[in-house]
Structures are given as structure tokens and as C-alpha cells.
C-alpha positions, 0 to 999 in steps of 0.5 A: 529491489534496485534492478526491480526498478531499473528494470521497470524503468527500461521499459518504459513503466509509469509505475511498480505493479501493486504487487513489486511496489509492496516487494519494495515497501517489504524489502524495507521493513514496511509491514504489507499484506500477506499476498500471492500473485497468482495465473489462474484459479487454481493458483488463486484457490490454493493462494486462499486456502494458504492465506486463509478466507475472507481474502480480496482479489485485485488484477495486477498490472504496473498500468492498472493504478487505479484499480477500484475505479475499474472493477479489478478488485473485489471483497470479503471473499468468503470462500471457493464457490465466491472466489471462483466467481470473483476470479473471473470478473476481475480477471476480465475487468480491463484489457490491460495486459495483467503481471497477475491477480493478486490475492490478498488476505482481508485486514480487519480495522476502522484505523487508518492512515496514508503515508506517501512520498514526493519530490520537492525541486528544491527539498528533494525526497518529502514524507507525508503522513495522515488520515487515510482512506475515503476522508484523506483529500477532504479532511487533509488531516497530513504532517510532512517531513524532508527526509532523511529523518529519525524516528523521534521525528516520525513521532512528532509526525504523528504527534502533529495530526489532528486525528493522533488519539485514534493512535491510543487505545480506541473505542476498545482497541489496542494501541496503535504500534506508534514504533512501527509506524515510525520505521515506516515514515523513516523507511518510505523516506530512505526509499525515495533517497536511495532510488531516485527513480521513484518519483511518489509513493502512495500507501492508503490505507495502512489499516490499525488493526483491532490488536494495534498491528499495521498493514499497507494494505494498497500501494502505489509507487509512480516511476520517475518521468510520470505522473498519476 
């Protein structure tokens, strides 16, 4: 992953492709969604089949950051004739030099949560965690901690939101996984003391599935030297 940044930092990048910045989060143990990063449609049509219907199409590029704002994503995805469709629209949805189109498995639940990382001149590498989703900046449900942290931290964390009781069993869900969330805080805080090039993380949402499983199902990671 090192040389993955370094790289991208060579060249000039303002941020991780969506698909490299989930390689990263993976490579920490970071639950992501099952996702393949495809060329055409054909790849696109076997990537599905394998993932397995609904899936979501996303074109993938370390300049396209804000990737619903430009039509370069589409949704519940239901089958080949939808996805054909699908596949050229986004595809042709910016002009921007695309690494790829990703296609990305659908992730059920009403749960979700952001988790982000950014640099404090004076505290150095910060984790944030909170209501994610559309209602993120507007209920700024958030709890912070200067990493490195333990997960008993990263429970305390949790504890502090607002919204904590959408974690416990929930209008006939399943507990959310409360230890994996926690490996994910203290991971994203060993991300950004590990490699100083990453300037901010930005994970929303991670989705709480009906079972109580996470996923990150988008990612951000802006490179050192830029901001978003």
C-alpha cells in the first residue's frame, strides 16, 4: 500500500481512486464492499453475475471525488439488460480519464455511519466518527479522537454519539458489530500515523446491515499537499 500512495503521490494525485483508497482501508482490515474494477461491459456483465444482482456502477478515477454529483454512479442495478444500460451512462458521464468502472455489490440497511481522518497542525492525525449519510453535516452527530487509540477508546467513541442506540438491536435488526467498528476507528487512526501522505480520510457511509454486519460502502482518501 505504501508504494500504491507513493506513487499516486508522484504523479501529482489530489486523491486514491475510489477503488486503490477501499484497497487501502482492505488492507487494514477495514470491512469494504465486495467490488471489481472493470474495462468494459463485458467485464462489467461477468463482475455482476460473480457479485451477484442488485449491484451499483460507479466510474472510477483519483480526479472524479464527487462521483453522484456528476451522474457517474447509478443504483439497484437488477439485472444484464439494466446494467447494459447503466454501463454507458456512467461510463460517459464525465470526461475525465476514468482507472475504470466499478462494480460494486448493492448493501442493504437504514444504519449508517461516516468515519474520517484529518490532521491537526498541533495534534497530528484525528479520527472522527458519526451519523453518516445525507444527515451528516446538518445533525453533526461526531466524536473525535487523537490517534493512536485503543479500542476501549473506540468504544467510548461510540458511546459519546447522540445517535448510539441505532448500534443496539433496532426496530428488528441486529445489533450493530460494536468490535468491528472499533478495529475500523483504530485502523483509520494507524492509516493516517503510518503514511503521512494521506492528508484526510472520508468513509460515508459505512452501512449496519439488517444482520449487524458493516460496510464502507464509499471512500475518499485525499493525498497530502490538496484538498477537497
Amino acid at each position: 500500500m505504501k508504494k500504491l500512495i507513493e506513487s499516486a503521490v508522484e504523479k501529482g494525485a489530489k486523491a486514491l481512486s475510489e477503488y486503490d483508497a477501499k484497497q487501502l482501508l482492505s488492507s487494514y482490515g477495514i470491512p469494504v464492499t465486495r467490488e471489481t474494477l472493470v474495462q468494459n461491459i463485458e467485464e462489467a456483465l461477468a463482475a455482476a453475475r460473480a457479485i451477484g444482482y442488485p449491484v451499483v456502477l460507479k466510474a472510477c478515477a483519483a480526479e472524479l471525488m464527487h462521483k453522484s454529483e456528476s451522474g457517474a454512479v447509478a443504483v439497484g442495478i437488477r439485472d444484464d439488460a439494466h446494467l447494459r444500460e447503466a454501463y454507458e451512462r456512467v461510463a460517459a458521464a464525465t470526461d475525465i480519464a476514468l482507472q475504470g468502472v466499478l462494480v460494486q455489490e448493492m448493501v442493504e440497511g437504514q444504519r449508517e455511519l461516516v468515519v474520517g481522518l484529518n490532521r491537526d497542525p498541533q495534534f497530528g492525525p484525528c479520527v472522527m466518527v458519526g451519523l453518516g449519510g445525507i444527515l451528516t453535516e446538518v445533525l453533526k452527530d461526531v466524536a473525535f479522537r487523537v490517534a493512536p487509540f485503543d479500542t476501549a477508546e473506540a468504544l467510548e467513541m461510540l458511546d459519546e454519539l447522540r445517535c448510539r442506540d441505532m448500534l443496539d438491536a433496532f426496530r428488528g435488526q441486529a445489533p450493530a458489530d460494536k468490535a468491528a467498528l472499533c478495529e475500523a476507528l483504530v485502523a483509520v487512526g494507524r492509516i493516517g500515523l503510518e503514511h503521512t501522505a494521506v492528508a484526510e480520510i472520508d468513509i460515508n457511509p459505512i452501512i449496519i446491515d439488517p444482520r449487524g454486519r458493516i460496510k464502507s460502502v464509499d471512500a475518499l482518501v485525499v493525498l497530502n499537499g490538496s484538498r477537497h
